[in-house]
C-alpha positions in Angstrom: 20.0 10.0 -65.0 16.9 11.9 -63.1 16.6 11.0 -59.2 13.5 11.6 -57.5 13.3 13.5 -54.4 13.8 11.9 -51.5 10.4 10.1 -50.0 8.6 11.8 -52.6 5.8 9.2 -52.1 5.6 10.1 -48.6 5.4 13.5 -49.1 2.3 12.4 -51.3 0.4 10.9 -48.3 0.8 13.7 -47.0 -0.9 16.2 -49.2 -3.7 14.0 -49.9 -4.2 13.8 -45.9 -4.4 17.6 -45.9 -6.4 18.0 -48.9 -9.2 15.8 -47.1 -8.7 17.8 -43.4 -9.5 20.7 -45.8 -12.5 19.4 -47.6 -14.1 18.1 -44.3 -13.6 21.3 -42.4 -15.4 23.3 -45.1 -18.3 20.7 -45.2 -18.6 21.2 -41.8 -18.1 25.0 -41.8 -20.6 25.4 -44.5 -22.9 23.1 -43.2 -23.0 24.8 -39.4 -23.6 28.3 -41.5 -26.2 26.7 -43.8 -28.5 25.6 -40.4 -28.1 28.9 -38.7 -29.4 31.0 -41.9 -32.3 28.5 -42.3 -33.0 28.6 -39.0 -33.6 32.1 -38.8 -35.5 32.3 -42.3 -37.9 29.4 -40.5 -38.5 30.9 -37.9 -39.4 34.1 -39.7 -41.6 31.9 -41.9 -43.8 30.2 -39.1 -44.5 34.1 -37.2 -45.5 35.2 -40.7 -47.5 32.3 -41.4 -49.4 33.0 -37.8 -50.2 36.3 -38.6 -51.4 35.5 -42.0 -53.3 32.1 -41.1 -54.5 33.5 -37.6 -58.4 34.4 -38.2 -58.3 31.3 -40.7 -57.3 29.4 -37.7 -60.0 30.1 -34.9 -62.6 29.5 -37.7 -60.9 26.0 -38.4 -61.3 27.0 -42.1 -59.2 24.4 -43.8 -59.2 25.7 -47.2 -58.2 29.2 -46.8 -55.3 27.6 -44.3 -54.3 25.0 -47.2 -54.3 28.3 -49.9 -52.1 29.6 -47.2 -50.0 27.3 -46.7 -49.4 25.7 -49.9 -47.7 29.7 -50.9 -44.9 28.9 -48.2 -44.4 25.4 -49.3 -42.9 27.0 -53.1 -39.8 27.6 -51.1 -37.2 24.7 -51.9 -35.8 24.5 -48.2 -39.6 23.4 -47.1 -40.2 20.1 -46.9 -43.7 19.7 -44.9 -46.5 22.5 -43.1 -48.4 21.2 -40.2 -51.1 23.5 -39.1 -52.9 21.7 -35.8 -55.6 23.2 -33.9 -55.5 24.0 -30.1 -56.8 20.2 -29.2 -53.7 19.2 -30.9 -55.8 17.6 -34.6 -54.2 18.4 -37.9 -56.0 20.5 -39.9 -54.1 21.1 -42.8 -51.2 18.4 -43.7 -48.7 20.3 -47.0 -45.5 19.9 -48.0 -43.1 18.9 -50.9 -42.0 15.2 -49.1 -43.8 14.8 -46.5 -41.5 11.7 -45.6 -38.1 13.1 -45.8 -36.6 14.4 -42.4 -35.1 17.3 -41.3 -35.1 20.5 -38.8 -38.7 21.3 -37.2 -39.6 24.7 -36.5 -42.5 25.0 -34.1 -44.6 28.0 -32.7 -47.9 28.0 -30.6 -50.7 30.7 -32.5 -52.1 32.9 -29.6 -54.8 35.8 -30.4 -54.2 37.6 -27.3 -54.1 35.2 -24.3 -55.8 32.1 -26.1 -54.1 29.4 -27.7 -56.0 29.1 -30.9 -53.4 26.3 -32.5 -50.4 25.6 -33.1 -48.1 25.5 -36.9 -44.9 23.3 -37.7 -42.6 23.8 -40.4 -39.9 21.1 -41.1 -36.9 22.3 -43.1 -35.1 19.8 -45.4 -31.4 18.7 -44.8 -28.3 19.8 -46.8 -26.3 16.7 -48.1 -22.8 16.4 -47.8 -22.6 16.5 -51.5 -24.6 19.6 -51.9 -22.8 21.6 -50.2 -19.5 20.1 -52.3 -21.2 21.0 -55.4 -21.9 24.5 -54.3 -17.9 24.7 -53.2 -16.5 22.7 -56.1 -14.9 26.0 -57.3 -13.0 25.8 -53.8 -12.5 22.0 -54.0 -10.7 21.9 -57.6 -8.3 24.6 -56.4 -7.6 23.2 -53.3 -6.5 20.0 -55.2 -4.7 21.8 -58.1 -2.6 23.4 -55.1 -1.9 20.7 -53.6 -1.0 18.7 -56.6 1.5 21.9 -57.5 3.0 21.6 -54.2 3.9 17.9 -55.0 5.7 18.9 -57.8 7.3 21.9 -57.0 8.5 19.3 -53.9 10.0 16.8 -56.6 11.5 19.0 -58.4 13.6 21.3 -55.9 14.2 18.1 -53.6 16.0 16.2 -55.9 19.5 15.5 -55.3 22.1 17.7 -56.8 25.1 16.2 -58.6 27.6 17.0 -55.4 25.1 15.1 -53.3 25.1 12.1 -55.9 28.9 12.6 -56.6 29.6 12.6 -52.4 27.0 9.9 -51.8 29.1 7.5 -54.7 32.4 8.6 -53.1 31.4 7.6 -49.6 29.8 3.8 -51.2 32.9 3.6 -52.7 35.0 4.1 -49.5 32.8 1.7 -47.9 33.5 -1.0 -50.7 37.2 -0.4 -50.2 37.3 -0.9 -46.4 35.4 -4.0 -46.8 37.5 -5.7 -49.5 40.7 -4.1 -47.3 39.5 -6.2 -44.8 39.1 -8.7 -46.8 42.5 -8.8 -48.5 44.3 -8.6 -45.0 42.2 -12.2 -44.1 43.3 -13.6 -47.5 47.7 -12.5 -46.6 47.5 -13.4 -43.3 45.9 -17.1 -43.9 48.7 -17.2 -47.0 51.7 -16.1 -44.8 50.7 -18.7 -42.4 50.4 -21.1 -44.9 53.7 -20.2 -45.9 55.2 -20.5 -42.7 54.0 -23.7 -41.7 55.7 -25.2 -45.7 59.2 -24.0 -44.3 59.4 -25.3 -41.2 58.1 -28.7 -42.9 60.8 -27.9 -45.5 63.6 -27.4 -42.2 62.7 -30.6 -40.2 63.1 -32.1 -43.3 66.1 -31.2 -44.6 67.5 -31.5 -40.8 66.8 -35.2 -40.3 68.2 -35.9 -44.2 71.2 -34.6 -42.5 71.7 -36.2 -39.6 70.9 -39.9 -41.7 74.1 -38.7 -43.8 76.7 -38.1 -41.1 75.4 -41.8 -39.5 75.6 -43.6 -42.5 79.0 -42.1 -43.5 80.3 -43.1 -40.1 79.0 -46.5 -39.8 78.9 -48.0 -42.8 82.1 -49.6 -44.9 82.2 -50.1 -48.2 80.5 -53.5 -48.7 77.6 -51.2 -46.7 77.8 -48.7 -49.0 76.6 -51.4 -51.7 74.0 -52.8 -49.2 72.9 -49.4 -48.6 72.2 -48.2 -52.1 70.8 -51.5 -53.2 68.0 -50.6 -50.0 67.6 -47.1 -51.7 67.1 -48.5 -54.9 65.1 -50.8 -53.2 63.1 -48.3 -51.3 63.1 -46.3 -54.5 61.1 -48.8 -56.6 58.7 -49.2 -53.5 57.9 -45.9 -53.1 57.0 -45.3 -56.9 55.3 -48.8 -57.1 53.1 -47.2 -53.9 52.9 -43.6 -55.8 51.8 -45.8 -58.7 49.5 -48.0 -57.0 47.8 -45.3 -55.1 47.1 -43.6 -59.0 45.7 -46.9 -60.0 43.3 -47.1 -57.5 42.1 -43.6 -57.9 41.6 -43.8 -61.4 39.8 -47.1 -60.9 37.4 -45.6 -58.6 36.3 -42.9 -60.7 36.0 -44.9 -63.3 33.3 -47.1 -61.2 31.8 -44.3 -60.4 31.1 -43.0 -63.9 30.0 -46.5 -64.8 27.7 -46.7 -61.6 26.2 -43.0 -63.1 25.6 -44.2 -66.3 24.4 -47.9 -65.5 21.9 -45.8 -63.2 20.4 -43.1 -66.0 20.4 -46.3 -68.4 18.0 -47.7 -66.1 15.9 -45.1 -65.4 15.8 -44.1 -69.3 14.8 -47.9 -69.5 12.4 -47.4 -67.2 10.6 -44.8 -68.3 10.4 -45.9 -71.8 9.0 -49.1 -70.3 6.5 -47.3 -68.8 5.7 -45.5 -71.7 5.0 -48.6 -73.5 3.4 -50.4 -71.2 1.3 -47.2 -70.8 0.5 -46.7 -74.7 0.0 -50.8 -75.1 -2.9 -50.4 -72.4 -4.2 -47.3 -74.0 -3.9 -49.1 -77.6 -5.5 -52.3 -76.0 -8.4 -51.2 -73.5 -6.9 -53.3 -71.0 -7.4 -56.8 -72.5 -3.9 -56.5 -73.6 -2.7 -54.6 -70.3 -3.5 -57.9 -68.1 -1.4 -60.1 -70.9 2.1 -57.9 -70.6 1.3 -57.5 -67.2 1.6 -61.6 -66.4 2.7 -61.1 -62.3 -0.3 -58.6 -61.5 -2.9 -60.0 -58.9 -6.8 -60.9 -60.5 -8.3 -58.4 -58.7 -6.4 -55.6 -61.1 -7.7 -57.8 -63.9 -10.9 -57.2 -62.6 -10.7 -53.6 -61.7 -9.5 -53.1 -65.6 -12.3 -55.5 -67.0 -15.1 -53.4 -65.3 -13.5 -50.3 -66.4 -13.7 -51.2 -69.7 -17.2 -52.5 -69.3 -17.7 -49.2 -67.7 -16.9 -47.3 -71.0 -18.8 -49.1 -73.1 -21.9 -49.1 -71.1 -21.4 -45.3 -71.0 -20.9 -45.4 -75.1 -24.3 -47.4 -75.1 -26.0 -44.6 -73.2 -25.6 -42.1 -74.7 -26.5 -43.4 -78.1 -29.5 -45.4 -77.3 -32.4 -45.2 -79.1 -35.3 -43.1 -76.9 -38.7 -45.1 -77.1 -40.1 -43.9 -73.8 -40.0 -40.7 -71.7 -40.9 -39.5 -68.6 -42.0 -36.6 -67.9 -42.2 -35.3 -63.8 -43.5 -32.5 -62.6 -42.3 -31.4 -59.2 -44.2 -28.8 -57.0 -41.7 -26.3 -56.0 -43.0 -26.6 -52.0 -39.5 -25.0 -50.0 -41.3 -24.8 -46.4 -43.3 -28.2 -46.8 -46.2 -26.2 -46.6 -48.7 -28.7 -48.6 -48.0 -31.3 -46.0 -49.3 -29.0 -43.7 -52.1 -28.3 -45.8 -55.4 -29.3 -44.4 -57.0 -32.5 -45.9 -60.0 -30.7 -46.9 -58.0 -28.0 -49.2 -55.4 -30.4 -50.2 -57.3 -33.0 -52.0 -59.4 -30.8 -53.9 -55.9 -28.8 -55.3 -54.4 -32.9 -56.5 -57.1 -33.6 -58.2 -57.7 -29.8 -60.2 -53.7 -30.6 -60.4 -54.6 -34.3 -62.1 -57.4 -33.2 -64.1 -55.1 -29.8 -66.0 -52.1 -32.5 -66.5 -54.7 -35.3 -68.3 -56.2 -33.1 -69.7 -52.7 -31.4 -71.3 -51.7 -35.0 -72.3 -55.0 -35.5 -74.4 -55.0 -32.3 -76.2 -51.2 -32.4 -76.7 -51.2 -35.5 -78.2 -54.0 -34.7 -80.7 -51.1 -31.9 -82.5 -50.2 -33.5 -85.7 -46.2 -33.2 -85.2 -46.9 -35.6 -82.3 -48.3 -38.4 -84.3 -47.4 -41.7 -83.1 -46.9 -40.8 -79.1 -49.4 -41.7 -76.7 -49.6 -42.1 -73.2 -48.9 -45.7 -71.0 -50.2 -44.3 -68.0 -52.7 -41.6 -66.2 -50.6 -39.9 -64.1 -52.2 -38.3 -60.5 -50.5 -35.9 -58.2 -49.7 -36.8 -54.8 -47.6 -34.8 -52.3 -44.2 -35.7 -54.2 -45.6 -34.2 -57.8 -46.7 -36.8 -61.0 -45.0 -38.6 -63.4 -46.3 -38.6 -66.9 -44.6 -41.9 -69.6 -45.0 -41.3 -73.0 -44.1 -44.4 -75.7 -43.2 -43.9 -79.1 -45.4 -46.2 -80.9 -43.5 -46.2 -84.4 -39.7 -45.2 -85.3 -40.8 -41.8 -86.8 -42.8 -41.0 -83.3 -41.0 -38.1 -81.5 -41.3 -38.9 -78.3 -38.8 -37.0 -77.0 -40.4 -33.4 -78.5 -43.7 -34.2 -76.9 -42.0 -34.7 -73.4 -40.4 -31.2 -74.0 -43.5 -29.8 -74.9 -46.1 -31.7 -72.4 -43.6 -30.2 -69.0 -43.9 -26.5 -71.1 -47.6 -26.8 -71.4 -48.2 -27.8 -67.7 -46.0 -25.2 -66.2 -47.8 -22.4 -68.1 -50.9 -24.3 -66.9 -49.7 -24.1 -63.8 -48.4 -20.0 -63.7 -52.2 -19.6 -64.6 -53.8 -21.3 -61.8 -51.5 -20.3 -59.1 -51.9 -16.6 -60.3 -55.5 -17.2 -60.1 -55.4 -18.6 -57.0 -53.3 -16.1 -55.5 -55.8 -13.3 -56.6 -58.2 -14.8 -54.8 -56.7 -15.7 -51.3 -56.1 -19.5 -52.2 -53.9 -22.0 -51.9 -51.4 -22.2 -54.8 -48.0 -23.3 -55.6 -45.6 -23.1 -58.1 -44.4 -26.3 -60.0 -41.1 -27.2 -61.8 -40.5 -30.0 -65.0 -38.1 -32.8 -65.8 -37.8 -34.7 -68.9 -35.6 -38.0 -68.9 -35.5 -41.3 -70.3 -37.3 -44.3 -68.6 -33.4 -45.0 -67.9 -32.2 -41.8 -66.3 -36.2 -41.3 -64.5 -34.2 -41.7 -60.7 -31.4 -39.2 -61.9 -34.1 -36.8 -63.1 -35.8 -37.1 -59.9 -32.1 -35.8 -57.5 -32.0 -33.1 -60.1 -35.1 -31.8 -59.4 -34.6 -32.1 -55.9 -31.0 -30.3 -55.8 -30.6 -28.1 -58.8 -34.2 -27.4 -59.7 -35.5 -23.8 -59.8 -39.2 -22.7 -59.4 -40.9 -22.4 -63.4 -37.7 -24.3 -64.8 -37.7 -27.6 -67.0 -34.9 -30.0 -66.8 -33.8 -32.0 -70.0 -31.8 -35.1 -69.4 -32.1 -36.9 -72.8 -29.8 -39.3 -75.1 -27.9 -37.7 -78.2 -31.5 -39.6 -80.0 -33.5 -37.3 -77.9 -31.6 -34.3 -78.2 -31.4 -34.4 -81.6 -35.1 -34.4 -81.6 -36.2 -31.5 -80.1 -32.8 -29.4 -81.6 -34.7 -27.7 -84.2 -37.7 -26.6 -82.3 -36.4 -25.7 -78.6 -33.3 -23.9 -77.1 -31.3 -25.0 -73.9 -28.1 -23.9 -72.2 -26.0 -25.9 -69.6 -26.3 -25.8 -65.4 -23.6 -23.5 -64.3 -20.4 -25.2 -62.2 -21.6 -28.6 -62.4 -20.7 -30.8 -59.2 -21.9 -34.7 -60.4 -22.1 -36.5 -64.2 -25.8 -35.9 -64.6 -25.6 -31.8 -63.4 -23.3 -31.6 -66.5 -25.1 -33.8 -69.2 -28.4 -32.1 -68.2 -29.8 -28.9 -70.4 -32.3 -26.3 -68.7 -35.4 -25.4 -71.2 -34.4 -21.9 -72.3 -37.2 -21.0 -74.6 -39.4 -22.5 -78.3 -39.4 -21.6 -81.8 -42.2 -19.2 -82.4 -44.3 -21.9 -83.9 -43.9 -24.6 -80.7 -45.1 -21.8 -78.5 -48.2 -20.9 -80.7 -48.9 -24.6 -80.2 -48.5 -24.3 -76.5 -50.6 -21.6 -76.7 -53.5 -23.1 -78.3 -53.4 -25.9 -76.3 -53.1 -24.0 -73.5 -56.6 -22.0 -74.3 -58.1 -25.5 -75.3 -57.3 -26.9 -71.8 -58.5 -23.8 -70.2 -61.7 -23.4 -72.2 -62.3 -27.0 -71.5 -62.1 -26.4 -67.6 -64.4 -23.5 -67.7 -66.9 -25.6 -69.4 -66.1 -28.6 -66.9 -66.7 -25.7 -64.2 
């Protein structure tokens, strides 16, 4: 068997602490190096740059001092050239990135005692991981030695076989002393055991004695009859006792055992009661439940009556037929702003708001896949949105497809006005769907409100109504739903390609009919 060396992991830690000590002092080595060299080479760049730049610079000639400058700004390590005048204004603005930071090398241009201007060269920083690049040779091997210290250290460290043959030695001499000890506990509690059984054996045999010599000298012959007619006596007593004590141990175990298995009959009785009662009810839909159950209280007959009633009212629902929808659209207001809205600018926005939805419902109903749905109201916008109700005026009438398709066409209505409107410095805001049953219209409404998204549609339609609009749309489920509706609703995920040219078209219609109007 192969031992590892001793804190080997340890030893690990270790070398990865000094392999990082190393790296950072030669970032920080190089990096104090790398400044001082650039430093100087700056610096040499700005007094040639004077004396190039000098007669171009008391003429304020901007061109020749951009030609200039634009020569030193080829150099990687220069990020910017700023050559000012002597009032301090820019004339000549270069550099690579003008943005980024870094050293700034200034020097004041003199021609003889006059200050003619003044020139600024900013030198780029050296990232951390540029100067490790340019020392990766350095890095590698730093790591590779490291890593061949760690194993050199696991291999010579490991324990030789007289270390593992002592160490065994000394465990065992530790196991010995212990069950020594051990041993010596277990002799001494026998030897006083012993001890205690013979001087019980010698008071015994003592008083035996004595009773002898008495009875011998006191008693006659007609005594000596009496006498072993009492220890026959006594005899018989004793073994009906001996007896009698056997009985009664015997009988109490056997009541316990009955007691033990009276008790798991009763709770195997129990259960499969239970089980029963529990598959009757299930069987039964708790009609029958009330009738095996003859001592329970009305009110649990009620509570299992509208339970039942529960389930099938929940069966209806979700196989009704779907005659009428509802279709509301929601403006997607998170700072109540159109409350705030002046009078003046909101009522104007409703009613364009009113007219594109109308309008929508006409030209959407004239599509010949929507014949036999039309419209039981005229919906207007308020400040809480519009609701749209669409009726299905025959059987073959899909209602429930032209709800789908009436909350599409208004929010792409609606992403072209308020994109519009936002162009030009308006009021605008963005809008959200919901398409229900006239039964689930209030549940459609809290979904809006808590789930909702900006430019989103929610469908919350009977299996009827699904099934409708399952060969033109596509939908997928609200993540981590919290209530009943949240996981029965579907969020509009996109059309067939021949439901959105229809949306398209009339989308244009509307449109062309409101530039006309306009």
């Amino acid at each position: 068997m192969t031992y590892l060396a001793p804190r080997q992991g340890l030893f690990a830690i270790i070398l990865l602490v000094s392999f990082c000590l190393q790296t950072l002092l030669l970032v920080i080595s190089t990096d104090q190096q790398l400044s001082k060299s650039r430093a100087l080479k700056g610096e040499q760049m700005v007094a040639q740059l004077i004396d190039e730049a000098r007669l171009s610079l008391e003429n304020k000639d901007r061109v020749s001092l951009s030609v200039i400058a634009n020569r030193y700004t080829s150099e990687q390590d220069v990020t910017r050239i700023l050559i000012k005048d002597n009032n301090d204004d820019i004339l000549v603005p270069v550099g690579n990135a003008p943005m980024q930071q870094g050293d700034t090398i200034r020097q004041i241009a003199t021609n003889g005692d006059a200050v003619i201007g003044s020139v600024s060269l900013t030198l780029k920083d050296i990232s951390k991981g540029e100067i490790i690049a340019m020392q990766w040779p350095f890095v590698i091997g730093t790591m590779l030695l490291h890593l061949l210290l760690w194993l050199i250290y696991g291999y010579l460290a490991r324990p030789t076989k007289e270390q593992i043959n002592a160490l065994s030695r000394d465990v065992e001499d530790l196991y010995r002393e212990q069950y020594r000890q051990v041993d010596q506990r277990s002799d001494y509690r026998e030897n006083a055991r012993e001890n205690a059984r013979g001087y019980a054996d010698g008071a015994n045999d003592k008083c035996s004695a004595d009773n002898e010599n008495d009875s011998t000298r006191n008693s006659s012959n007609k005594n000596e009859g009496r006498n072993l007619d009492d220890n026959q006596g006594a005899g018989e007593a004793s073994d009906k006792n001996t007896n009698t004590r056997k009985i009664d141990v015997h009988n109490e175990v056997n009541a316990y055992l009955r007691a033990q298995q009276n008790q798991d009959a009763t709770t195997e009785d129990t259960g499969l009661n239970a089980d029963n009662v529990a598959e009757y009810r299930t069987d039964d839909q708790a009609a029958n439940a009330t009738q095996n159950d003859g001592r329970s209280s009305d009110n649990g007959t009620h509570k299992v009556n509208g339970s039942a009633s529960q389930l099938s009212t929940a069966k209806l629902s979700a196989t009704r037929a779907v005659d009428t929808v509802s279709v509301q659209i929601v403006f997607h207001d998170e700072f109540n702003m159109l409350e705030r809205l002046a009078p003046s600018q909101r009522l104007p926005y409703l009613a364009l708001c009113t007219q594109l939805l109308n309008q929508a419902i006409t030209e959407l109903l004239k599509q010949p896949l929507l014949m036999g749905v039309s419209a039981m109201n005229e919906p207007r916008f308020d400040e809480s949105g519009a609701c749209a109700v669409l009726k299905a005026d025959n059987s073959h009438a899909k209602v429930a497809l032209a709800g789908v398709m009436l909350g599409k066409l208004y929010l792409m209505l609606n992403k072209i006005i308020h994109d519009k409107h936002i162009e030009l410095s308006r009021f605008a805001l963005s809008a959200k769907a919901g398409v229900s049953d006239d039964a689930q219209a209030d549940a459609m409404t809290q979904l809006l409100q808590s789930v909702g998204k900006k430019e989103q549609m929610l469908i919350l339609l009977p299996n009827a109504g699904l099934k409708q609009i399952s060969n033109h749309v596509q939908v997928h489920s609200i993540m981590r739903p919290t209530t009943v509706y949240e996981r029965e609703c579907a969020i509009f995920d996109g059309g067939n390609d021949s439901m959105i040219q229809r949306l398209a078209d009339v989308r244009n219609a509307v449109l062309m009919i409101e530039e006309t109007d306009e």
